[in-house]
C-alpha positions, 0 to 999 in steps of 0.5 A: 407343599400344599398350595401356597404353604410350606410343611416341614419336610418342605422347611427341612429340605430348605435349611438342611446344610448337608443332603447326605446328613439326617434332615434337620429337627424341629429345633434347627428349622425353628431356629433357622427360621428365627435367623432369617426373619421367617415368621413360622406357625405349628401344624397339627403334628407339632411341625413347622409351617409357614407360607411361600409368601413369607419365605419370600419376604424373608428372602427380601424377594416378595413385595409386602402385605396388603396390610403391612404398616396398619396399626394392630391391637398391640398398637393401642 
């Protein structure tokens, strides 16, 4: 983890339902991500990131974004 992000080896610690099985591929961790709600991003070597922050929000833990309800782009 580097400050408030969560790399991929962090996400595949997370997601991984064995620890004495291979960490999890990329595919696992994105669909793994897809199934709870955690928004992901893709760092310069083609893995998985995403913020403790979302994590939390994913977990329904985290109070909600400064901007969260404002209208986007999209919305016009």
């Amino acid at each position: 983890m580097i400050g408030p992000v969560l790399q991929f080896e962090d996400l595949q610690r997370i997601c991984q339902p064995d620890p004495d099985k291979p960490p999890p591929r990329r595919g696992t961790v994105e669909a793994w991500a897809k199934r709870i709600g955690l928004p992901i991003t893709y760092d310069s070597r083609g893995g998985v990131i995403t913020t403790v922050d979302a994590f939390n929000r994913a977990l329904g833990i985290g109070s909600p974004a400064a901007n969260d309800g404002m209208l986007g782009a999209e919305d016009l």
